[in-house]
MILUM-737630 format. One record per residue: residue number from 0; chain; x, y, z negated of N, C-alpha, C in turn. Coordinates in steps of 0.05 Angstrom, whole numbers, plus 5000, padded with zeros to 4 digits. Atoms other than C-alpha are relative to their C-alpha. Last residue first. Example, Ala and Ser with C-alpha at 12.3 -4.5 7.8 and 13.67 -1.06 7.14 Angstrom:
BEGIN
<pt><num>1</num><cadena>A</cadena><n_x>4984</n_x><n_y>4976</n_y><n_z>5001</n_z><ca_x>5273</ca_x><ca_y>4979</ca_y><ca_z>4857</ca_z><c_x>4985</c_x><c_y>5022</c_y><c_z>4986</c_z></pt>
<pt><num>0</num><cadena>A</cadena><n_x>5018</n_x><n_y>4976</n_y><n_z>5000</n_z><ca_x>5246</ca_x><ca_y>4910</ca_y><ca_z>4844</ca_z><c_x>5018</c_x><c_y>5024</c_y><c_z>5000</c_z></pt>
//
This chain:
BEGIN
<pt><num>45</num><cadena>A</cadena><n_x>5013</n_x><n_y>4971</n_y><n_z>4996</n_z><ca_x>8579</ca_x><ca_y>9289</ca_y><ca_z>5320</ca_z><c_x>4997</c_x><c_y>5004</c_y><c_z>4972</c_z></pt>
<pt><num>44</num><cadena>A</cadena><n_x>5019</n_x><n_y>4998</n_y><n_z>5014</n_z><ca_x>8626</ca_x><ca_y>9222</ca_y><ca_z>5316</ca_z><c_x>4986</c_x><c_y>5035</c_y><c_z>4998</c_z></pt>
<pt><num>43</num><cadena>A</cadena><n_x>5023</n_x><n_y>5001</n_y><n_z>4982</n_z><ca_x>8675</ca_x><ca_y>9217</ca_y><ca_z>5377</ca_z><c_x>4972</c_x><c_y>5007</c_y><c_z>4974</c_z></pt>
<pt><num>42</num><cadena>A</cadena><n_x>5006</n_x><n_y>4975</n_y><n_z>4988</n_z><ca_x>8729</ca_x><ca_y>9225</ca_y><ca_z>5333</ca_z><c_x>4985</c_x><c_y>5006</c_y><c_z>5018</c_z></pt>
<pt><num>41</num><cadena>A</cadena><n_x>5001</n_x><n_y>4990</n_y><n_z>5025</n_z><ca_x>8723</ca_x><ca_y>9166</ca_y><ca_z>5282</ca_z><c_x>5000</c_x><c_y>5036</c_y><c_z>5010</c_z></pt>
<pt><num>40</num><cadena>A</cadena><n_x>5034</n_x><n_y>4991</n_y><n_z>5011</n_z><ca_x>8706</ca_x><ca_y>9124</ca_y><ca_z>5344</ca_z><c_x>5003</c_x><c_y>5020</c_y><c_z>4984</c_z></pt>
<pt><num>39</num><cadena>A</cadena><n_x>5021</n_x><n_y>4989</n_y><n_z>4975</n_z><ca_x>8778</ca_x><ca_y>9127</ca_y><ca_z>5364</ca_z><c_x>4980</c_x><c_y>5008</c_y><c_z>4995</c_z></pt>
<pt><num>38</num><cadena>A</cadena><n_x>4994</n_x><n_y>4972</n_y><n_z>5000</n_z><ca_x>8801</ca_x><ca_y>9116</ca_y><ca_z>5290</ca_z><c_x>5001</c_x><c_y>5011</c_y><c_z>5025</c_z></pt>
<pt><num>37</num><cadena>A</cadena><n_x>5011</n_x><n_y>4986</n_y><n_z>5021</n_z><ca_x>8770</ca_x><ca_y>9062</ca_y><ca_z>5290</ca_z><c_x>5002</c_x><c_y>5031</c_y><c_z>4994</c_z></pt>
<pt><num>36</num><cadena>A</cadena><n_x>5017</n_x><n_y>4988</n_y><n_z>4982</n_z><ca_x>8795</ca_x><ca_y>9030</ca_y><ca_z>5355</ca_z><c_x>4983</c_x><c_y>5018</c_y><c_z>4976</c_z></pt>
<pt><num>35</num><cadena>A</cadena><n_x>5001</n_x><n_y>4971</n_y><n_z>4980</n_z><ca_x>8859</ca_x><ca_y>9043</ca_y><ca_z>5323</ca_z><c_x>4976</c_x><c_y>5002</c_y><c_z>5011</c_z></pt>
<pt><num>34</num><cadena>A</cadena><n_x>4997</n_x><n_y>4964</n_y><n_z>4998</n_z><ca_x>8845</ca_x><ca_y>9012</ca_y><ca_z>5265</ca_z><c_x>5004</c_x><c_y>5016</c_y><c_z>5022</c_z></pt>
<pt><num>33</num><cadena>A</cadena><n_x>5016</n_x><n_y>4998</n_y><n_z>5012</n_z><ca_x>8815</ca_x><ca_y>8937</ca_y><ca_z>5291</ca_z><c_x>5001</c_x><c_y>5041</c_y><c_z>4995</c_z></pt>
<pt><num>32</num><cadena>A</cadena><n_x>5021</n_x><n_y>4993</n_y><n_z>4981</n_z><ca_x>8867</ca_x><ca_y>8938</ca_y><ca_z>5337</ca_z><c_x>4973</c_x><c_y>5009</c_y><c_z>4991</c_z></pt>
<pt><num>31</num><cadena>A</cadena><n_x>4986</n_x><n_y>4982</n_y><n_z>4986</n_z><ca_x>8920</ca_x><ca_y>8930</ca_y><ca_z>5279</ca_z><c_x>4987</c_x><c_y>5021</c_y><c_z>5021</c_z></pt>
<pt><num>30</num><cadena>A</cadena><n_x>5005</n_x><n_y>4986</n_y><n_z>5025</n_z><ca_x>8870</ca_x><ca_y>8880</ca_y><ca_z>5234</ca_z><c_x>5015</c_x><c_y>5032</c_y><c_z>5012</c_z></pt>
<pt><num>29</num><cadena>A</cadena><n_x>5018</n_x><n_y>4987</n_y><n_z>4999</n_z><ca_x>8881</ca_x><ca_y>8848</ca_y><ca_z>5302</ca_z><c_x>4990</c_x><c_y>5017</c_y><c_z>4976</c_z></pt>
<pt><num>28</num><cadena>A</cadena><n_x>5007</n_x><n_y>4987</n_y><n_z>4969</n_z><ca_x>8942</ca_x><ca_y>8841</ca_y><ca_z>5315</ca_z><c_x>4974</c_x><c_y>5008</c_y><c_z>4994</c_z></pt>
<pt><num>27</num><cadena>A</cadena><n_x>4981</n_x><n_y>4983</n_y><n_z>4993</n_z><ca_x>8964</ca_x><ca_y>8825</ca_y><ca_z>5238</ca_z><c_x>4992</c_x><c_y>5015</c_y><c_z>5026</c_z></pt>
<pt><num>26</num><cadena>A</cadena><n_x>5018</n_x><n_y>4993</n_y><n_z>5017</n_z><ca_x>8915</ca_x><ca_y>8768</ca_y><ca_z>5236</ca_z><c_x>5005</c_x><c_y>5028</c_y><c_z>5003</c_z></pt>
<pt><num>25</num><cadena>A</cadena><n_x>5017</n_x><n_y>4992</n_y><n_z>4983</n_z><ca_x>8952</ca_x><ca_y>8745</ca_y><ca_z>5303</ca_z><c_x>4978</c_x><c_y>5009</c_y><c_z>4980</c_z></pt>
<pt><num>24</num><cadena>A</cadena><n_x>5002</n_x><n_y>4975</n_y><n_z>4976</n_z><ca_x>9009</ca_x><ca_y>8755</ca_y><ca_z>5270</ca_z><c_x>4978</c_x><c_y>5004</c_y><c_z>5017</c_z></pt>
<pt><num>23</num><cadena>A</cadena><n_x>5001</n_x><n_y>4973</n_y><n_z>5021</n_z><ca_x>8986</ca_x><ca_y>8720</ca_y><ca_z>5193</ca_z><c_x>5008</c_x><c_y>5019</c_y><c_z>5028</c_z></pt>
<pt><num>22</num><cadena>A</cadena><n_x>5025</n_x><n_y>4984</n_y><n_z>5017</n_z><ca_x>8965</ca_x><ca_y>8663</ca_y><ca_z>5235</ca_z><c_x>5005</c_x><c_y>5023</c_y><c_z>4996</c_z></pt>
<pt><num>21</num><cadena>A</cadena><n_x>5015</n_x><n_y>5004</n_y><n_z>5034</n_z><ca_x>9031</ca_x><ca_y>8646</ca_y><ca_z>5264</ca_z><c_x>4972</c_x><c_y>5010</c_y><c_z>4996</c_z></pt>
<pt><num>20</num><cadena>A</cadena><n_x>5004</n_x><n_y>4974</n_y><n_z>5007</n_z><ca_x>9047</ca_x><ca_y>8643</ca_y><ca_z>5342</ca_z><c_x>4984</c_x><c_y>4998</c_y><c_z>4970</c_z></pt>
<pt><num>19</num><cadena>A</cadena><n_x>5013</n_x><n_y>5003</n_y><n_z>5028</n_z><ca_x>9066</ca_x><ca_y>8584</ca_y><ca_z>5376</ca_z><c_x>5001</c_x><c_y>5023</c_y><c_z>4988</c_z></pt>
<pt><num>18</num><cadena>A</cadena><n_x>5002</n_x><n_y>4983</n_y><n_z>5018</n_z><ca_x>9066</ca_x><ca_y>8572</ca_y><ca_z>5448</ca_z><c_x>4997</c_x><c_y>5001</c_y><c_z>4976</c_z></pt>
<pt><num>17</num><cadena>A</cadena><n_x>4985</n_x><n_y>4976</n_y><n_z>4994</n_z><ca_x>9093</ca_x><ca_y>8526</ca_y><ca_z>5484</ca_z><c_x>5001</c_x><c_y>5023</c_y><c_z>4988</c_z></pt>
<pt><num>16</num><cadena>A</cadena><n_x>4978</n_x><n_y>5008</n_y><n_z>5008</n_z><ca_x>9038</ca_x><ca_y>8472</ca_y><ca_z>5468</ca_z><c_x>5036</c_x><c_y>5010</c_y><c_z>4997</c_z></pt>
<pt><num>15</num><cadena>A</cadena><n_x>4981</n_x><n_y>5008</n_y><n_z>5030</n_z><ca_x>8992</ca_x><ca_y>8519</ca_y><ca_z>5471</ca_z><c_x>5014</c_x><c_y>4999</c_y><c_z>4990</c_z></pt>
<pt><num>14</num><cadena>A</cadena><n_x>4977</n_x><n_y>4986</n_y><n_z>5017</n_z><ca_x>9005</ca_x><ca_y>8523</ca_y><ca_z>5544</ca_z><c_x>4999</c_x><c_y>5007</c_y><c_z>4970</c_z></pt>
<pt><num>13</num><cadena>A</cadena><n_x>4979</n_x><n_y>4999</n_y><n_z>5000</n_z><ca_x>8978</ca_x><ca_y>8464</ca_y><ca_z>5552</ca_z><c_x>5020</c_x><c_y>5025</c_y><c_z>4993</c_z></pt>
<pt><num>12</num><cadena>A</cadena><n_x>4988</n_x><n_y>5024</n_y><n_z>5023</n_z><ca_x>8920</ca_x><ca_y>8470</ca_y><ca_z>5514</ca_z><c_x>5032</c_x><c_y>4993</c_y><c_z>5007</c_z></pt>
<pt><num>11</num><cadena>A</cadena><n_x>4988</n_x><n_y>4985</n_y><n_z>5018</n_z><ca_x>8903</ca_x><ca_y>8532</ca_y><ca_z>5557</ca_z><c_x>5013</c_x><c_y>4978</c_y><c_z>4974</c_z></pt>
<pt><num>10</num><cadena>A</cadena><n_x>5024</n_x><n_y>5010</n_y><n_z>5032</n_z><ca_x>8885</ca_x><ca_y>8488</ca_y><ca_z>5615</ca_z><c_x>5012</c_x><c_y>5017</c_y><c_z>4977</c_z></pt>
<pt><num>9</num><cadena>A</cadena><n_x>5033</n_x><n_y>4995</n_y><n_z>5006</n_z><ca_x>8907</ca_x><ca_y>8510</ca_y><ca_z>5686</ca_z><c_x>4982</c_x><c_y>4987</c_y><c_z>4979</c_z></pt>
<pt><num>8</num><cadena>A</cadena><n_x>5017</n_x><n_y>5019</n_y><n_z>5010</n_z><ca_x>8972</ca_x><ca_y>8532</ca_y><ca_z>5674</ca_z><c_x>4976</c_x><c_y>4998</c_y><c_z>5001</c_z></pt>
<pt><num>7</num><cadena>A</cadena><n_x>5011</n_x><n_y>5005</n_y><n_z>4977</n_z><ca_x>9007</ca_x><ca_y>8584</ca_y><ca_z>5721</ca_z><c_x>4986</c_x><c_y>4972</c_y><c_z>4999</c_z></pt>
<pt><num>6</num><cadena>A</cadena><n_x>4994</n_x><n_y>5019</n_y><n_z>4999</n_z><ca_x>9050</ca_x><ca_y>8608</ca_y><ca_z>5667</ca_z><c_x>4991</c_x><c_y>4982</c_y><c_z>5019</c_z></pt>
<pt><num>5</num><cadena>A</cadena><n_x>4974</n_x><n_y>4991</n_y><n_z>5001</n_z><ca_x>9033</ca_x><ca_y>8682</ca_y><ca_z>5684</ca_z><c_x>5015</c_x><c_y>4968</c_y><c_z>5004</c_z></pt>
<pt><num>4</num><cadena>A</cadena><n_x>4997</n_x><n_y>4989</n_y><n_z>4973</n_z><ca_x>8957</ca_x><ca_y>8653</ca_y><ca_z>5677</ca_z><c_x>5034</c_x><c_y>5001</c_y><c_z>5017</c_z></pt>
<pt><num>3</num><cadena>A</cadena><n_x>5008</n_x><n_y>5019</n_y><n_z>4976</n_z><ca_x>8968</ca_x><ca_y>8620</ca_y><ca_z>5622</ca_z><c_x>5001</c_x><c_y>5003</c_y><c_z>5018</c_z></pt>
<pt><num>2</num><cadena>A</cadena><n_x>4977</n_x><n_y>5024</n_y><n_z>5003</n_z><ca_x>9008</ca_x><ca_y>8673</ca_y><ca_z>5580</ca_z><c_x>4995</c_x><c_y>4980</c_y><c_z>5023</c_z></pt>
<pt><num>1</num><cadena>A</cadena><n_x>4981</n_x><n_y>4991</n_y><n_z>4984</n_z><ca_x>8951</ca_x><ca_y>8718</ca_y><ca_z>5600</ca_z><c_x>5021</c_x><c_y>4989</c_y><c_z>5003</c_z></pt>
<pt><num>0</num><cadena>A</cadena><n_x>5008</n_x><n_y>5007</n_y><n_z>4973</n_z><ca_x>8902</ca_x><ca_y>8670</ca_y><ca_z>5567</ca_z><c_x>5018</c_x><c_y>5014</c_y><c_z>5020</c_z></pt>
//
């Protein structure tokens, strides 16, 4: 959706079309985000 914005599209289908981005990176992004917020929490624990 930032892409969109920036692009100044107002349907995300179009920029879609523009965009392509594999599975396995946006699996990758978040399996990524997933650990760090983990290991945030992981030091907040009493």
């Amino acid at each position: 959706m930032a892409i969109q914005e920036t692009l100044g599209h107002a349907w995300i289908a179009t920029t879609m079309n523009y965009v392509h981005v594999h599975r396995t990176h946006v699996e990758d992004a978040w399996s990524a985000g997933q650990d760090r917020a983990a290991g945030r929490l992981k030091g907040l624990k009493v």
